[in-house]
C-alpha positions in Angstrom: -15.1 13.1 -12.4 -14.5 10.8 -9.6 -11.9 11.6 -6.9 -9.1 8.5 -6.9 -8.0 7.6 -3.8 -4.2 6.7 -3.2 -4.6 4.7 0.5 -6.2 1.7 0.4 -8.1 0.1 3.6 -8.9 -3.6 4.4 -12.3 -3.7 3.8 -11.5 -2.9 -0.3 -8.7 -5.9 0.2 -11.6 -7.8 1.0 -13.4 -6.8 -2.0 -10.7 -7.4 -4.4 -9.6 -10.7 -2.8 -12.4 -12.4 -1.3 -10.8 -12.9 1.5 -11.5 -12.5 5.4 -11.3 -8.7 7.1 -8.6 -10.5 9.7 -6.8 -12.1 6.8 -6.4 -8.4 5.3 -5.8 -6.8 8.0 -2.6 -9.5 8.3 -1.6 -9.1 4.8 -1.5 -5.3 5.1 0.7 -6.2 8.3 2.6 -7.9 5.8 3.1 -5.3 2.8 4.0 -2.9 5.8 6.7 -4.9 6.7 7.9 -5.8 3.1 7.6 -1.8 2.4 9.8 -0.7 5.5 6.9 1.4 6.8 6.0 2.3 10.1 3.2 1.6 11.8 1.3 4.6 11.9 2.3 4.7 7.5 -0.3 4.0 5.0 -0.3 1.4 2.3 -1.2 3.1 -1.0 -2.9 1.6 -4.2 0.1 1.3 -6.3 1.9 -0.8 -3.5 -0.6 -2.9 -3.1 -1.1 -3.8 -6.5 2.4 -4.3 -6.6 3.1 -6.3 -3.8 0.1 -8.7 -5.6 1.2 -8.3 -8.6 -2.1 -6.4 -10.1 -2.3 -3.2 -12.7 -2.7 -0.5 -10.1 -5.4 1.0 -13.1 -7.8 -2.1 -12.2 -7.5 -1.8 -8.5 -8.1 2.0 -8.2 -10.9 1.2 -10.9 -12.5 -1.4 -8.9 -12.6 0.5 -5.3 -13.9 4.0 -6.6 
């Protein structure tokens, strides 16, 4: 059985959006911000899914 991660990183925004590694290193920026968290805080799956408006099952799916 496969470990599930609960932090997410840029380079699996890429891979779910398409997008950029400086766009997604912005956006995370911008969930950061929208979540109240500091800088050294982590974004985790279910927030980012959230904050996109994705099931969290199909992103933690995807990236493992």
């Amino acid at each position: 059985m496969k470990e599930k991660r609960l932090v997410i990183y840029p380079k699996d925004i890429m891979l779910i959006t398409g997008k950029s590694e400086r766009y997604c290193r912005y956006l995370m920026k911008k969930m950061k911000t929208h979540f109240q968290k500091e800088q050294h805080q982590v974004i985790t799956v279910s927030e980012f899914a959230q904050y996109l408006g994705l099931d969290p099952e199909k992103v933690s799916d995807f990236i493992l």
